[in-house]
N, C-alpha and C positions, 0 to 999 in steps of 0.2 A: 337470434342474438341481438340485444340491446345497441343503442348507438356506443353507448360508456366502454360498452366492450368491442365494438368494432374498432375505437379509437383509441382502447389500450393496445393494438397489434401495434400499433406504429409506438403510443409511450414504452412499450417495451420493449421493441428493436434501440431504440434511441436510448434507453435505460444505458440499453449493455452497450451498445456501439460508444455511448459517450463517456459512460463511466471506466470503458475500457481505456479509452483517450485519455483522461484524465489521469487515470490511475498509469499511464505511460508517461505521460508528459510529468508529475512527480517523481516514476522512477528516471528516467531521463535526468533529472535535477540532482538527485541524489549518486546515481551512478556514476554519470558521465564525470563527478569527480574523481574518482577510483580508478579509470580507466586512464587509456591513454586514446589519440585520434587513429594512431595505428593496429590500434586491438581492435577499432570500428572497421579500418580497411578490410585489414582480415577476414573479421566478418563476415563481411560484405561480398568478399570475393569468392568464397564459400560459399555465402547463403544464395548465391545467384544461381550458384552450378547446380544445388539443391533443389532452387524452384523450377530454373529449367528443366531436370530429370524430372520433375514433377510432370508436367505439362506436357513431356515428350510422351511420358508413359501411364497418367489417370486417362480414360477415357469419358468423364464428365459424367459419373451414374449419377452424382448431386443434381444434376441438373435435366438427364433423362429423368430422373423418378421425380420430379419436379413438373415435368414438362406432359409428360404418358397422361393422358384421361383415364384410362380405366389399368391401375394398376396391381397387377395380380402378386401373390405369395410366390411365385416361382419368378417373376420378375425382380423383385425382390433381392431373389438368390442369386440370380442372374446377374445381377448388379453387385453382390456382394463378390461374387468369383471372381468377375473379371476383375473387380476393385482390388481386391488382392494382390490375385496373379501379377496385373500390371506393376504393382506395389515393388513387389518383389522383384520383380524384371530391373526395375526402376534402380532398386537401391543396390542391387546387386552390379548392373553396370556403371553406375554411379563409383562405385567404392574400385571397381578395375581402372577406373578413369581418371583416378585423384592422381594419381602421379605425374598421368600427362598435363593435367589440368593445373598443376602447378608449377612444370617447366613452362605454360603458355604463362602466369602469370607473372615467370619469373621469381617466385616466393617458394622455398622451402617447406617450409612451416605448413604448409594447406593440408596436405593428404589425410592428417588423421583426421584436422577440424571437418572437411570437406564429408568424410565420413559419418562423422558424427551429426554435423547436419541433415545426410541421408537418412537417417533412424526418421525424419520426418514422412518420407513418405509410408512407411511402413504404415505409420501411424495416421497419417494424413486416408490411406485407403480403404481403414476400417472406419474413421469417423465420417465419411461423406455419405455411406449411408441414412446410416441415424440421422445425421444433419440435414441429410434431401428428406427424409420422410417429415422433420419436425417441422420444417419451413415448407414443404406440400400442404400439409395440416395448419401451418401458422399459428405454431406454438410457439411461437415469440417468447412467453416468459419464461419458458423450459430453456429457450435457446441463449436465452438474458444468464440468467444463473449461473449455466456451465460457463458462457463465455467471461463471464467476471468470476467465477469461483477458481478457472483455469490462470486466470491470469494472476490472481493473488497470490497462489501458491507457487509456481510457476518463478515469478518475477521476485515478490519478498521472499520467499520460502527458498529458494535455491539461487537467482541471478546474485539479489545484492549482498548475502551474508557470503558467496564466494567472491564476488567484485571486492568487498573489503579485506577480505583477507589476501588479495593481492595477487587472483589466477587470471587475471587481464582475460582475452579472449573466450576462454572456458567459462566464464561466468556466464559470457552473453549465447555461449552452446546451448549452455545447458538451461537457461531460462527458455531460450527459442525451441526445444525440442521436447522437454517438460512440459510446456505449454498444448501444444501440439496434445501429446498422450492424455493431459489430464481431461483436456475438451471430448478426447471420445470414448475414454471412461463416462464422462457426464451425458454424452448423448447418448450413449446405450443403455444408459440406467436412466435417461429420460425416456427413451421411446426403442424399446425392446423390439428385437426383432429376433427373425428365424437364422442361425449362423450357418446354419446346414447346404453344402456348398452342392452346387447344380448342372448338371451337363448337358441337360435336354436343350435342344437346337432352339425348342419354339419359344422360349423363356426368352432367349438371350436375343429376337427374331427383332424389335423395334425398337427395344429398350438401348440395345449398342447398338443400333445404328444411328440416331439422334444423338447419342453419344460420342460417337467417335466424328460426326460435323462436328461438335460441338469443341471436342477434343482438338480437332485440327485448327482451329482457329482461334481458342484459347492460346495452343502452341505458339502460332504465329504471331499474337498478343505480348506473348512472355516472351518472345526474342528482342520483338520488338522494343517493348521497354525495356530491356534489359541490357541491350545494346548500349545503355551507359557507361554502366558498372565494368561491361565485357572490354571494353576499348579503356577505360580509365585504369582499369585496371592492369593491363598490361603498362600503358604510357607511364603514367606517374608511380610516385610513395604511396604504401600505405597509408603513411601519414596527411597526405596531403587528399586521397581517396577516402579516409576518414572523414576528415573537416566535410568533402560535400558530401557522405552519405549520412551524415550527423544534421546536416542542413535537411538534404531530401526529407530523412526519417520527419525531422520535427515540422517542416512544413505540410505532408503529406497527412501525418498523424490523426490531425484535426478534420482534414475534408475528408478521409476514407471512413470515419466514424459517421457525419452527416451523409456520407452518398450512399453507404450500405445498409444506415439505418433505413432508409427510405427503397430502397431498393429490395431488402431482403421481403419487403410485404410486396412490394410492386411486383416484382419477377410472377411470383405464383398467381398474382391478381390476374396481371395484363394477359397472361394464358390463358387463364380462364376466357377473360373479356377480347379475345382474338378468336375464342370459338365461335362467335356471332358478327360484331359487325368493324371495320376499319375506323370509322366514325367513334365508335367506344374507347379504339387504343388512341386514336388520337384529340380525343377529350384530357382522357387518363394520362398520355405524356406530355402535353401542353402545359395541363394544371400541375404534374406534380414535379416538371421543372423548374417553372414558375416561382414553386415554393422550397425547392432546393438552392437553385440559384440565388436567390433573395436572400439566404443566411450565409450560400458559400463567399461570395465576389464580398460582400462587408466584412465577413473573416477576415478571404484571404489581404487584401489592402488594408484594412486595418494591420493585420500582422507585419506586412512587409516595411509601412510605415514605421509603425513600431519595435523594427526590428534593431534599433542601437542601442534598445532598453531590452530586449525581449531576449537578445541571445547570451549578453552579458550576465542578465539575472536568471537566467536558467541552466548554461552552460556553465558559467566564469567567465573571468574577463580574458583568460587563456585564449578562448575561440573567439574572439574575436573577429579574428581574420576571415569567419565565415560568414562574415553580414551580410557583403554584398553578396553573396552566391546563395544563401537566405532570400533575399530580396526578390532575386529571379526566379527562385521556385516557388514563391509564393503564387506569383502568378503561375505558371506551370502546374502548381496544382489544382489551380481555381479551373486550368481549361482540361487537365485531364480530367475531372470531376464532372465533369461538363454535358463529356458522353457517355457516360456509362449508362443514363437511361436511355437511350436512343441506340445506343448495341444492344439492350438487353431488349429490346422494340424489334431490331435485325432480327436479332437471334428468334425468337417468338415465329416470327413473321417468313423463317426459314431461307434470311435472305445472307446464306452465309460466304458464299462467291463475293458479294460486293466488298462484304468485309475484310474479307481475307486478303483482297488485293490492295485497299486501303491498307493494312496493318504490315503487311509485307513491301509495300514502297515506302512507309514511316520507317520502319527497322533499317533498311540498306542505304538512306540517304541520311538517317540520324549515326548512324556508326561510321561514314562517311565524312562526315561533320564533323564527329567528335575528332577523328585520328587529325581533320584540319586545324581544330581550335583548340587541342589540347595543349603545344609549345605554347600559345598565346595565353595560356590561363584558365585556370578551373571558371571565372567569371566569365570570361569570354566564353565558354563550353557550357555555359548555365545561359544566358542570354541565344546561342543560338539554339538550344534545346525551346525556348519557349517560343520562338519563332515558329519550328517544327509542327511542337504542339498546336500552334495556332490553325497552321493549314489543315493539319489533321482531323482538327474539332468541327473546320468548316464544311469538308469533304464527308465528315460522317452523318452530321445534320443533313446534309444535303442529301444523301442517300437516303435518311430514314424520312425526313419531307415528303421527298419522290412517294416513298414504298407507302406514306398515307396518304397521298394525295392532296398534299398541302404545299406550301411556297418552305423556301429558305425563311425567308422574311419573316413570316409568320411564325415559325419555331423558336427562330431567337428573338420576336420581338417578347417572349415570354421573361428574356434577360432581364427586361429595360427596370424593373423595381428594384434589384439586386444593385445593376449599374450606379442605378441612381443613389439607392443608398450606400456604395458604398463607396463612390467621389466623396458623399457629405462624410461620412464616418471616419476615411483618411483624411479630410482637411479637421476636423475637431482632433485625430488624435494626435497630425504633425504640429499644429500651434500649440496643444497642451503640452505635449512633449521640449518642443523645441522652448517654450516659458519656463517649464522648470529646468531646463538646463543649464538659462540665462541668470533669472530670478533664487532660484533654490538649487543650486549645483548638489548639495551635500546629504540632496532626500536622498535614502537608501533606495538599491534596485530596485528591489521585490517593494516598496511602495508603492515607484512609479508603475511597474508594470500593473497593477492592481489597480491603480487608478485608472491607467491609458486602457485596461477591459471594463471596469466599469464605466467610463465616460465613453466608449463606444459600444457597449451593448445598449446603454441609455440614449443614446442618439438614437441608433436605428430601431428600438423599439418605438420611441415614441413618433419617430417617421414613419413608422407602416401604422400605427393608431391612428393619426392624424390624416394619411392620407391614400392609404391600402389597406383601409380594414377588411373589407370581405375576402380581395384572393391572396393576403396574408398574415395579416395579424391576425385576423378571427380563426384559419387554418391551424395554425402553429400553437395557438392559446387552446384548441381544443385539445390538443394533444397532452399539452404539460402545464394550463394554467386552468383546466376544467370550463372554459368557458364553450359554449354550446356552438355548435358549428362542425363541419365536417372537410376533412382532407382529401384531396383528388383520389386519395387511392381509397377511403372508405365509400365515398361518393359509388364507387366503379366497382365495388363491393355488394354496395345494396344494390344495384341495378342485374349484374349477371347472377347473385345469390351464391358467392365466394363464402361469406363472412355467415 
């Protein structure tokens, strides 16, 4: 396979991961008027119980049939059964639980949404086949397609023509679980498979058991983070659990499209390139931090800088009230963003004890947290969450360091271009900002905000040109601006013979 096409794997994870952002961060603009911030609580309070049933009950086949070297037709099946069954376990105890799960929340109203939510896993258990086998294979633009032909249909086809007609919460059901079905319609008519369901012992002999590690400390993952929503949502309003899960969504939005763009080629790469030498994976996660980091940390401070323009002109001037709590997950999400290659390194690496205890003390002192900072204010509870975050990020470096045989130091000293550019990107965008506030009071929103992205995507490009061309700008430009170079993960592609 040519370079052009080793390094459309990566333009076309990033195709879909960003066009799916964008095309969110639009409906977002559009929606979020129709709704109210208490139809987001709801939500939210739902879609947590949803994902946690999730996680309690997938055993990760996405990521065994992902992770398996030699894997066979009966594994396969194997994968799809248990995908299933669990599915089914899943939704099934889900849907007996909505009643209690709404006396915990205090809200009425949950039990049917909470339900309706569940139709996710059903759906969630048939597409993670397809979807391990296409990103095994690195079919990126197969996986590009469905994820934005899902999401169009999905979101304009059924969220916002009901959002307008005024079903508040059901609009947002029913695009999130739409979504869901129409993605594994698209992967099974991308990359067909055998449905024929399998009970032989030796099938199911390594594929679940990588699986179910995997499964248990995803579990532990989703408590953990969710420990938010789970505490907030008892303490406070819906309304007031709206404002920050409206914050969350729209800060989070943007870094979850760059870390899984990079991520969905890494995951399969670094396993490959863990079957030979330590040295390889910690080439591979150096560099392709490096160059995660370097786009994330200049988003996310740009964003939060810009956050007096940014939430006004996309929200209303309604949410306002959510600036500051904006503000603090911007950073929160630059550090969650952070480790997700370095867990997907753990994970590779089989080192999932470390994890699990790391994820399991973040969840019990962050719900801890929360029940303290909640009287004090949703900001206060956004501020010490990124505290949290922080220990978290430095705890899991340090573990994945260790397991290559490298320092703390040296892992994040891969941050330092990122850092760097993104102090200068927050000081261009707070002067420009804070001048037209003074000088031009009366630009409209949607100007400023259009300028304060252009004048900081222009900053930090011409920073890394000027003064990180090879392990960034040259990277990034072979991806999406055709210029000749290659990215850590094609680099570690040609070396183990992935690609």
């Amino acid at each position: 396979m040519g370079s052009n096409s080793r390094e459309s794997l990566l333009r076309w994870s990033y195709i879909s991961t960003l066009s799916t952002a964008s095309l969110q961060l639009i409906a977002a603009t559009v929606i979020t008027r129709f709704l109210k911030p208490s139809d987001y609580g709801l939500a939210a309070m739902a879609m947590v119980c949803s994902n946690l049933a999730s996680y309690f009950t997938q055993l990760g086949m996405d990521r065994a049939i992902i992770q398996r070297p030699d894997l066979t037709e009966g594994n396969i099946q194997a994968a799809l059964t248990a995908s299933l069954a669990t599915g089914l376990v899943g939704f099934t105890g889900l849907a007996a639980a909505s009643h209690g799960l709404a006396l915990y929340f205090r809200e009425p109203r949950l039990p049917g949404i909470i339900i309706a939510f569940g139709l996710n896993l059903l759906f969630q258990s048939f597409a993670m086949i397809a979807g391990g086998l296409l990103r095994r294979e690195l079919q990126i633009r197969k996986l590009a397609i469905c994820d934005i032909a899902a999401y169009l249909l999905s979101t304009f086809g059924l969220g916002l023509p009901l959002a307008m007609k005024g079903y508040g919460v059901w609009a947002l059901v029913a695009s999130n679980v739409s979504q869901t079905l129409f993605a594994a319609i698209g992967y099974y008519i991308a990359r067909r498979h055998s449905v024929r369901l399998t009970f032989v012992r030796e099938n199911f002999r390594d594929i679940t058991g990588f699986g179910a590690k995997v499964s248990v400390t995803t579990m532990v993952e989703a408590l953990s983070g969710s420990a938010d929503t789970l505490v907030l949502g008892r303490l406070v309003s819906p309304q007031v659990l709206g404002l920050y899960n409206r914050s969350l969504t729209l800060s989070m939005q943007p870094i979850y499209a760059l870390s899984t763009g990079l991520s969905r080629v890494f995951h399969p790469s670094i396993a490959r390139a863990a079957e030979r030498t330590l040295a390889e994976c910690r080439s591979m996660l150096q560099s392709s931090e490096q160059q995660l980091m370097g786009v994330i940390l200049p988003v996310c401070i740009g964003a939060a800088v810009a956050a007096p323009t940014l939430i006004p002109a996309i929200f209303g001037r309604q949410w306002a009230g959510s600036i500051p709590v904006y503000q603090a997950l911007c950073i929160d999400a630059a550090l969650d963003a952070s480790f997700h290659l370095p867990t997907i390194q753990l994970e590779v690496l089989s080192r999932f004890r470390a994890k699990l205890i790391v994820q399991v003390l973040y969840g019990m002192v962050l719900a801890a947290s929360a029940v303290v900072a909640a009287p004090r204010g949703i900001v206060m509870v956004a501020y010490v969450f990124v505290v949290l975050q922080f220990l978290r990020t430095l705890w899991l470096h340090w573990l994945s360091a260790r397991s290559l045989g490298t320092s703390l130091f040296k892992l994040l000293n891969s941050w330092v271009p990122g850092a760097l550019c993104g102090a200068i990107v927050g000081g261009v965008v707070y002067t420009l900002q804070t001048s037209i506030s003074r000088f031009r009071p009366d630009t409209p929103l949607l100007f400023r905000l259009l300028l304060l992205i252009f004048a900081g995507l222009a900053v930090g490009t011409l920073l890394y040109r000027m003064f990180f061309y090879d392990s960034m700008f040259q990277p990034w430009a072979s991806v999406f601006g055709g210029v000749r170079g290659r990215t850590a993960v094609v680099q570690i592609q040609e070396e183990v013979g992935v690609a």
